[in-house]
py3Dmol code that shows the C-alpha trace and the ligand (Angstrom):
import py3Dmol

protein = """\
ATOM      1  CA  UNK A   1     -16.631  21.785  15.509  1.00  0.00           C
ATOM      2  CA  UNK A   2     -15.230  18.513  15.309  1.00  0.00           C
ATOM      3  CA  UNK A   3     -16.333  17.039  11.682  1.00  0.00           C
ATOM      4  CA  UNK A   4     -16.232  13.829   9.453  1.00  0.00           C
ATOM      5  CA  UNK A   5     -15.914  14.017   5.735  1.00  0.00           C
ATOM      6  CA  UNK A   6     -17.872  10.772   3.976  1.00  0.00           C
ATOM      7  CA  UNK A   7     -18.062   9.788   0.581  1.00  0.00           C
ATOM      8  CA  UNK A   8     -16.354   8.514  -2.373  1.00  0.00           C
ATOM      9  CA  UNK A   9     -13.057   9.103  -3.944  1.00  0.00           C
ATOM     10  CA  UNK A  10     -13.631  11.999  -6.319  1.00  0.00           C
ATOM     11  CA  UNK A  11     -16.912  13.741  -4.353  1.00  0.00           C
ATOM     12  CA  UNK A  12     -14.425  17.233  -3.445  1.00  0.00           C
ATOM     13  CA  UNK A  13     -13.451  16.061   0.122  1.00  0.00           C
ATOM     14  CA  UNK A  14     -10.354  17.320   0.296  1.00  0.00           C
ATOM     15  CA  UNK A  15     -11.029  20.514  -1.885  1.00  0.00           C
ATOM     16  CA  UNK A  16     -13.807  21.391   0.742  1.00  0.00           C
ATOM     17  CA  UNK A  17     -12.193  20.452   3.269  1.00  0.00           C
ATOM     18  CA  UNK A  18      -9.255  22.803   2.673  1.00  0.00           C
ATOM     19  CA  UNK A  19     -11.242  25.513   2.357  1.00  0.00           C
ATOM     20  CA  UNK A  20     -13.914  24.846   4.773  1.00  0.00           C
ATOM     21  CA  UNK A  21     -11.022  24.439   7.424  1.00  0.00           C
ATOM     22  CA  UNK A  22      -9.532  27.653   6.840  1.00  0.00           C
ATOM     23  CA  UNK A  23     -12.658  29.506   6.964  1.00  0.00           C
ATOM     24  CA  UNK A  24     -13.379  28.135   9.958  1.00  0.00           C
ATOM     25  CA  UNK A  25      -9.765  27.947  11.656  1.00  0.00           C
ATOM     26  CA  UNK A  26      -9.864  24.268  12.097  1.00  0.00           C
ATOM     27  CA  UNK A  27      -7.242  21.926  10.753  1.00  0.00           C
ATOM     28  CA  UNK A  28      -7.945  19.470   8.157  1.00  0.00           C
ATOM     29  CA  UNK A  29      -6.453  16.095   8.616  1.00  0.00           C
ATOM     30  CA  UNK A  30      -6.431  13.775   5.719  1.00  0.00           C
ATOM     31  CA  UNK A  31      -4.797  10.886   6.238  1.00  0.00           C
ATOM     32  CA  UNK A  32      -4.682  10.301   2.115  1.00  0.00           C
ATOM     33  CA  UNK A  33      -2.172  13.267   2.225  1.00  0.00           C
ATOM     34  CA  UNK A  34       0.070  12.038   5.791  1.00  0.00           C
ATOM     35  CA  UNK A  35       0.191   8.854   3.675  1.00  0.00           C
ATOM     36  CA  UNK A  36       1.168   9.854   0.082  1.00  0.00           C
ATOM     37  CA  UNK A  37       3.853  12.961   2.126  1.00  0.00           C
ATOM     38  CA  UNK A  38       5.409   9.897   3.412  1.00  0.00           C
ATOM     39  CA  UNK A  39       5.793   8.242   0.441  1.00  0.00           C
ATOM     40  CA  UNK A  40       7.546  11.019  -1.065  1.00  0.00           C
ATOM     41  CA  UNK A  41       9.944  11.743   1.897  1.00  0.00           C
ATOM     42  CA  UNK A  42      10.673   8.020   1.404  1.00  0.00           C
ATOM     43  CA  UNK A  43       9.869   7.243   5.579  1.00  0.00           C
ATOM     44  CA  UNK A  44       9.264   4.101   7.137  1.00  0.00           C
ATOM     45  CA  UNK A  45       5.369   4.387   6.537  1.00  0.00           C
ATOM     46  CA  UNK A  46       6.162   5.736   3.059  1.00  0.00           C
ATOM     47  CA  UNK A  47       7.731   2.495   1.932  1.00  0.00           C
ATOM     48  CA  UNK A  48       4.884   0.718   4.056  1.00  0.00           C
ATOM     49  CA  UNK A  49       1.920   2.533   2.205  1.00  0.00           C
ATOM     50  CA  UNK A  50       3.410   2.802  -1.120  1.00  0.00           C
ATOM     51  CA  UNK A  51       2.139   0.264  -3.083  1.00  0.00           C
ATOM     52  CA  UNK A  52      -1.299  -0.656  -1.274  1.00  0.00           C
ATOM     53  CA  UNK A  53      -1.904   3.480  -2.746  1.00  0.00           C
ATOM     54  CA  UNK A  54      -0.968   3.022  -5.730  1.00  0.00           C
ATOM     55  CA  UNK A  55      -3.305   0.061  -6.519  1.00  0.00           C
ATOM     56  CA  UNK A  56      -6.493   1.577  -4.457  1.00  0.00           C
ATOM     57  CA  UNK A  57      -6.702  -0.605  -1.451  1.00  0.00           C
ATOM     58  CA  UNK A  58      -6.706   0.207   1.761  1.00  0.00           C
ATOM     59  CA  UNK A  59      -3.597   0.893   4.289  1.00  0.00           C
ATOM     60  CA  UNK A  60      -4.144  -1.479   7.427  1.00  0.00           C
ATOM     61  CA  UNK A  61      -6.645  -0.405  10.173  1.00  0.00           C
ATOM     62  CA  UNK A  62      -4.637  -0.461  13.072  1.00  0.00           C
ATOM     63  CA  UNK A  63      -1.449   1.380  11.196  1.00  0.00           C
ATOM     64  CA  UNK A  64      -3.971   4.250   9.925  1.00  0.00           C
ATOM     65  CA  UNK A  65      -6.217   4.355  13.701  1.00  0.00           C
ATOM     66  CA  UNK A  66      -2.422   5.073  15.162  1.00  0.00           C
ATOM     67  CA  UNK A  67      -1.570   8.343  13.100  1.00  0.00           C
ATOM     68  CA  UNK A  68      -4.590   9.656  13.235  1.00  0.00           C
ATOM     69  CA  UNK A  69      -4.999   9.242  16.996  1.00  0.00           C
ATOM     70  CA  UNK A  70      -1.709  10.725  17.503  1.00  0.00           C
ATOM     71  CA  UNK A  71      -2.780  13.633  14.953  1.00  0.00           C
ATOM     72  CA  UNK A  72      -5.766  14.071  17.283  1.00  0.00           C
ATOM     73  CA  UNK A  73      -3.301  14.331  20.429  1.00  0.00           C
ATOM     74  CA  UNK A  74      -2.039  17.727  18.960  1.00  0.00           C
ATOM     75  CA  UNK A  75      -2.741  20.745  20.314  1.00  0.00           C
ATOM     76  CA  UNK A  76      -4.185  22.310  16.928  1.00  0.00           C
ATOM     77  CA  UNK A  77      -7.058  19.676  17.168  1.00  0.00           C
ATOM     78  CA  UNK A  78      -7.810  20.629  20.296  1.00  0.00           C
ATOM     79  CA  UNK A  79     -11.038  22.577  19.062  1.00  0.00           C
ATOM     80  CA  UNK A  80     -12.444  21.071  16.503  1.00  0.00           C
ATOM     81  CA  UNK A  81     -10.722  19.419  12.662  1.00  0.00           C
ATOM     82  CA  UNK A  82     -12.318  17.976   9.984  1.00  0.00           C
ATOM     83  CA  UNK A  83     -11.314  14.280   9.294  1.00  0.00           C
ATOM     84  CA  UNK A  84     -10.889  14.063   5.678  1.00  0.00           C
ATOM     85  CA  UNK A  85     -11.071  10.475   4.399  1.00  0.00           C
ATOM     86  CA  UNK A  86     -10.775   8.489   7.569  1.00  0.00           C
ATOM     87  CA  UNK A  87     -12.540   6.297   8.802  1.00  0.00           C
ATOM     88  CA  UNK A  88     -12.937   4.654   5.856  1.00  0.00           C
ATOM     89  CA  UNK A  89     -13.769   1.245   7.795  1.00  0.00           C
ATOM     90  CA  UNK A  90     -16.069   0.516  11.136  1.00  0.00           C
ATOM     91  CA  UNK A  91     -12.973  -0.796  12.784  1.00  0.00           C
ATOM     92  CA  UNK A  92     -11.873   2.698  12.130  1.00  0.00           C
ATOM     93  CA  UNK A  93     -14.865   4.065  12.935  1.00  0.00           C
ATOM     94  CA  UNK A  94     -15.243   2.038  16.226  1.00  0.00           C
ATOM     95  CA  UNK A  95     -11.354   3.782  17.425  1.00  0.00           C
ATOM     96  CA  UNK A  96     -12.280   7.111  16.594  1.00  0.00           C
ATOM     97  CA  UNK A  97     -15.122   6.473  18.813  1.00  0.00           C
ATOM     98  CA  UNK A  98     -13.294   5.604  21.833  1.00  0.00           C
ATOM     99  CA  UNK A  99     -11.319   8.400  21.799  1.00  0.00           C
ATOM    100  CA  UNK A 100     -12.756  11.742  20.135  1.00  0.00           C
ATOM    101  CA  UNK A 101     -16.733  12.637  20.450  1.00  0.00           C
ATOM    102  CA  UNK A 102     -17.443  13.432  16.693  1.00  0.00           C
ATOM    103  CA  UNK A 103     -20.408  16.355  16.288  1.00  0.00           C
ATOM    104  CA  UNK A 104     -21.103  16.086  12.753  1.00  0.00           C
ATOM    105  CA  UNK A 105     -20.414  13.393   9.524  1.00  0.00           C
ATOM    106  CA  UNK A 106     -21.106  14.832   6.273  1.00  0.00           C
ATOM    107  CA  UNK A 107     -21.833  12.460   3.869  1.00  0.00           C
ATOM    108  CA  UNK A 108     -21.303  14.147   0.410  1.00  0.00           C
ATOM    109  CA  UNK A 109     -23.159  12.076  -2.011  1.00  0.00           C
ATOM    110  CA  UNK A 110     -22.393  11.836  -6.147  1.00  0.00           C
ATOM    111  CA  UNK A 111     -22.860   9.085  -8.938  1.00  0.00           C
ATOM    112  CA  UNK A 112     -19.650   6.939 -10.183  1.00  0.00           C
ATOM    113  CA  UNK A 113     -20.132   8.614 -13.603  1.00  0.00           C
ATOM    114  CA  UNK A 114     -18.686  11.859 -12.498  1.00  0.00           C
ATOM    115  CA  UNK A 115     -16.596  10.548  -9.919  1.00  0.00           C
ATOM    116  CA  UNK A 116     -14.719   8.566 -12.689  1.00  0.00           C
ATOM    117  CA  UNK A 117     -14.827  12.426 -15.141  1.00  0.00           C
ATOM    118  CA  UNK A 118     -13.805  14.138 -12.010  1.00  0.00           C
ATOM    119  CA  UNK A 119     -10.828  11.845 -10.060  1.00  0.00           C
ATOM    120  CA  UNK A 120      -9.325  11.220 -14.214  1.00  0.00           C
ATOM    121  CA  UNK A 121      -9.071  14.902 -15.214  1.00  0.00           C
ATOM    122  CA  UNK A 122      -7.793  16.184 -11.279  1.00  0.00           C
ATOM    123  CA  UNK A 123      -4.302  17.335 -10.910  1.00  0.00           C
ATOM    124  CA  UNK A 124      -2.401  18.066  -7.624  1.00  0.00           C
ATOM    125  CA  UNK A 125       0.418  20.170  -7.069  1.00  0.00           C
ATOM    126  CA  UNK A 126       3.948  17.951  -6.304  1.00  0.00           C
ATOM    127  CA  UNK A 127       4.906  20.661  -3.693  1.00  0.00           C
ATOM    128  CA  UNK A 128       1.895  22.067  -1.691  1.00  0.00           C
ATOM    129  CA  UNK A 129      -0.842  19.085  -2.815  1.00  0.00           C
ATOM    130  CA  UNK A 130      -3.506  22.071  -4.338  1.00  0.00           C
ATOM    131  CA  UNK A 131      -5.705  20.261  -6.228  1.00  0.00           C
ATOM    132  CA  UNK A 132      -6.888  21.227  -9.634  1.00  0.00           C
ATOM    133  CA  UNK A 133      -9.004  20.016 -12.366  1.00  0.00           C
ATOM    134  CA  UNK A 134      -8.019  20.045 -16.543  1.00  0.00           C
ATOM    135  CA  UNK A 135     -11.885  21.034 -16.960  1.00  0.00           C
ATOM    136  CA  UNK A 136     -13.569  22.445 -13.490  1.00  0.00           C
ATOM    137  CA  UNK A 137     -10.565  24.249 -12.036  1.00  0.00           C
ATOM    138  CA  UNK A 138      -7.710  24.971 -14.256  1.00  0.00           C
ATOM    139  CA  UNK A 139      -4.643  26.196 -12.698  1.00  0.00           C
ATOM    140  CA  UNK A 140      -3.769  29.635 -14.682  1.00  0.00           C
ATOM    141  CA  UNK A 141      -0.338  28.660 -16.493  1.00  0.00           C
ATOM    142  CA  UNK A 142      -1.412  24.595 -17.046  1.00  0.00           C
ATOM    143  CA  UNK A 143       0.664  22.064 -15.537  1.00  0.00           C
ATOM    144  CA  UNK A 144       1.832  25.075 -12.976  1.00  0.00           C
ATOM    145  CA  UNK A 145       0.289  25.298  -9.375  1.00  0.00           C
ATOM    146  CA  UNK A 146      -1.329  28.461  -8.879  1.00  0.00           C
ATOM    147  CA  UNK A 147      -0.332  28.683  -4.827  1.00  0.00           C
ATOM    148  CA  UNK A 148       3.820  27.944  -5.075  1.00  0.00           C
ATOM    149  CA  UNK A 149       4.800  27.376  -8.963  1.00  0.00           C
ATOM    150  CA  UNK A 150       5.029  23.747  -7.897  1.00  0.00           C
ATOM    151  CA  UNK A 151       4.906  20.660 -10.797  1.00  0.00           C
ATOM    152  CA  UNK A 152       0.903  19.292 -11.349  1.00  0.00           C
ATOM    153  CA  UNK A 153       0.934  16.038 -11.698  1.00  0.00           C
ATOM    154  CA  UNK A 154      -1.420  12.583 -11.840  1.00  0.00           C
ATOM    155  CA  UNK A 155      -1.477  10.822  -8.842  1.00  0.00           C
ATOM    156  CA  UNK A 156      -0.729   6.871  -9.473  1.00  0.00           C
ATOM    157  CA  UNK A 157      -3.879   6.469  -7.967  1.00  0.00           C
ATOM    158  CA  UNK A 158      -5.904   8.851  -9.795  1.00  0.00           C
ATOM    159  CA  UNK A 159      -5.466   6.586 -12.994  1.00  0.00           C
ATOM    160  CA  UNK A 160      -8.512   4.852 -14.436  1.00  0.00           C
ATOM    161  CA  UNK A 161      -7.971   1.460 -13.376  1.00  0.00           C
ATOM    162  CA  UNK A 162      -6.996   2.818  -9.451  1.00  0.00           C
ATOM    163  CA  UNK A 163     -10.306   5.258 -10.110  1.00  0.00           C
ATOM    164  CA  UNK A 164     -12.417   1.893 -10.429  1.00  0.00           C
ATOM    165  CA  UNK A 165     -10.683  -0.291  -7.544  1.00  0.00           C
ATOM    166  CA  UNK A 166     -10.965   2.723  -5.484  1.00  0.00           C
ATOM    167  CA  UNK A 167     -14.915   3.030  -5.887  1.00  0.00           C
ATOM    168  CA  UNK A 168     -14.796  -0.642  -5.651  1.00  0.00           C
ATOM    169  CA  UNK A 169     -13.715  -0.642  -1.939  1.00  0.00           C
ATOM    170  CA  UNK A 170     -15.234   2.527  -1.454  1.00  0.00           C
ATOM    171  CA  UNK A 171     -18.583   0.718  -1.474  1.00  0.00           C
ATOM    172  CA  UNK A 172     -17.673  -2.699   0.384  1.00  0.00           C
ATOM    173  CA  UNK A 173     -15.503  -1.031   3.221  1.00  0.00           C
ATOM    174  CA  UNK A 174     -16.799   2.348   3.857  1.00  0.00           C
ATOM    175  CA  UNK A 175     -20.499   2.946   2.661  1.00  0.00           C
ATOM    176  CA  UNK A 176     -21.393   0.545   5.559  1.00  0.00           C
ATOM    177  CA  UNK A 177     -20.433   4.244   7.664  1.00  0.00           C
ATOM    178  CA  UNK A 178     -23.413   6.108   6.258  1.00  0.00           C
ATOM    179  CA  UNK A 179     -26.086   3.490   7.979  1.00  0.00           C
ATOM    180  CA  UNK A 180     -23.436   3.656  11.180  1.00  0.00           C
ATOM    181  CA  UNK A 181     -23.658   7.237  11.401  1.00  0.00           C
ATOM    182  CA  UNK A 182     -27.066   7.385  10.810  1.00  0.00           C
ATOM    183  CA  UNK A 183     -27.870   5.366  13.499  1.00  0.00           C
ATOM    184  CA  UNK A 184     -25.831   7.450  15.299  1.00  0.00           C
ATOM    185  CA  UNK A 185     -28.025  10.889  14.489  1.00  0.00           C
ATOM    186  CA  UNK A 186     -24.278  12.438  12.851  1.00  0.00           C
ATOM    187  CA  UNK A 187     -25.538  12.056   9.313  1.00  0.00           C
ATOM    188  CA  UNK A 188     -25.761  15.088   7.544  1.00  0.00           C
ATOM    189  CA  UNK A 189     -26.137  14.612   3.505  1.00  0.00           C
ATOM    190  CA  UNK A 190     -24.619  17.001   0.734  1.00  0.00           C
ATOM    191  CA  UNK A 191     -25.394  16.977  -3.077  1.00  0.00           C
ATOM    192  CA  UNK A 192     -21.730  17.149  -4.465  1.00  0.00           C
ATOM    193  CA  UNK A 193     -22.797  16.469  -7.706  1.00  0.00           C
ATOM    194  CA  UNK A 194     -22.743  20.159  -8.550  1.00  0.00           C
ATOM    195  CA  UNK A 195     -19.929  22.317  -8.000  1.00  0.00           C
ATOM    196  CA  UNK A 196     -17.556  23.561  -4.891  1.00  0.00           C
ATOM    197  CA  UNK A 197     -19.584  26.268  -4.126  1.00  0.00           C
ATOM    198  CA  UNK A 198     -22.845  24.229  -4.487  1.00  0.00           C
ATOM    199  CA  UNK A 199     -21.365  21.917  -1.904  1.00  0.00           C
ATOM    200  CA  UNK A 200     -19.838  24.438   0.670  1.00  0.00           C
ATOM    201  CA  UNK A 201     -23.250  26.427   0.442  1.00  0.00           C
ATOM    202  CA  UNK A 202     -25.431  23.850   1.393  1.00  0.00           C
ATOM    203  CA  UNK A 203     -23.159  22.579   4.249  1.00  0.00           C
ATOM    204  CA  UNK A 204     -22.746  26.103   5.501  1.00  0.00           C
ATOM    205  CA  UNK A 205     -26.544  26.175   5.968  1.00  0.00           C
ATOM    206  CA  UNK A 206     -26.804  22.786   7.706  1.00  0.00           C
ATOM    207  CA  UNK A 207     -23.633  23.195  10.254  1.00  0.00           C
ATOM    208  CA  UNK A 208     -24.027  27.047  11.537  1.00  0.00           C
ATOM    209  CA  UNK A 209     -26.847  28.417  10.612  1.00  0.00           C
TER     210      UNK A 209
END
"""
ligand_1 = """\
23
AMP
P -7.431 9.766 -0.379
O -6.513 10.881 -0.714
O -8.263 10.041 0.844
O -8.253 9.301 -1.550
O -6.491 8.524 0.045
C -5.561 7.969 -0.851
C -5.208 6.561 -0.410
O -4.618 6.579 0.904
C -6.371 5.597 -0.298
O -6.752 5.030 -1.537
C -5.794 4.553 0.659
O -4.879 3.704 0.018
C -5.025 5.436 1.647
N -5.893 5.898 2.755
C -6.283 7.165 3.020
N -7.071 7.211 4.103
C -7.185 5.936 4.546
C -7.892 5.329 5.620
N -8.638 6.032 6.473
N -7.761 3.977 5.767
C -7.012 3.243 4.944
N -6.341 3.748 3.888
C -6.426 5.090 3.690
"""
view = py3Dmol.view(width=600, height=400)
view.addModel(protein, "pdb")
view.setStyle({"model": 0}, {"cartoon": {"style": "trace"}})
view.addModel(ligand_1, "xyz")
view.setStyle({"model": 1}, {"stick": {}})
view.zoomTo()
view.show()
């Protein structure tokens, strides 16, 4: 199954993608993480990226349509993946097209209240990028990743003012991708309003049943 995660910053992509992916024995590939693992090993694209994170814009089309196709190249993703947070443009959307035939988009829908409540209160693990919430999903020893021990922390771009730019471009650059897919017969929609389990149920039902 080779799938498309949709929606705003803050909706669980990555959360349900993680643990859709391993249920399934498909990778997930979120280029959010390849970007901010770069930025901590310091590479090239690390210094490149930094910045246009850390204030909520975008990292260029044609540098972000390059990783991922080369992500795509790998053996692992021969089968099926989940995309998690790309494409976030039609550009994007319009290269992923011309090179991998994409059977489902799930579009996880939620209201900018809670995505603000959820994305301010989230913590992610400095070593193994777990993600936790202060309120939802407390790690057991707080400030202390559950998986490897590793440092929680608040990413830069997790901050309020990041938080609103973020929702800000989510909704002129990428919410144009729900009528694309839609045209397209990919769209499936998920209430993520409600909780992870909420979420995974309901997609569970609509993919493979
Ligand atoms: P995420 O973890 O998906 O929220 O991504 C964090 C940040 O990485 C975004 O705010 C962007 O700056 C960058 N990013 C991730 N995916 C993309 C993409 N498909 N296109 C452009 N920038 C991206």
């Amino acid at each position: 199954m080779k799938l498309i995660f949709l929606g705003p910053p803050g909706a669980g992509k990555g959360t349900l993608a993680g643990l859709v992916g391993k249920q399934h024995k498909i990778p997930q590939i979120s280029t959010g993480d390849i970007f901010r693992e770069a930025v901590k090993k310091q590479t090239e694209l690390g210094l490149k990226v930094k910045s246009i994170m850390e204030r909520g814009y975008l990292v260029p089309d044609e540098l972000t349509i390059n990783l991922v196709k080369e992500r795509l190249s790998r053996e692992d993703a021969r089968k099926g993946f989940i995309l998690d947070g790309f494409p976030r443009t039609i550009p994007q959307a319009d290269a992923l097209n011309s090179f991998q035939v994409i059977n489902a988009v799930i579009n996880f829908q939620i209201n900018d209240d809670i995505v603000i409540r959820r994305l301010s209160g989230r913590r992610t693990c400095r070593s193994c990028g777990a993600i936790y919430h202060i309120e939802n999903r407390p790690p057991k020893t707080e400030g202390i990743c559950d998986n490897c021990g590793g440092e929680l922390y608040v990413r830069d771009d997790d901050r309020v003012d990041s938080i609103k730019k973020r929702i800000e471009v989510y909704k002129n650059q990428t919410e144009p991708l729900i009528q694309y897919y839609r045209e397209k017969y990919l769209l499936k929609n998920v209430d993520a309003s409600v909780s992870v389990e909420h979420s995974i149920e309901e997609m569970n039902r609509i993919l493979w049943t």
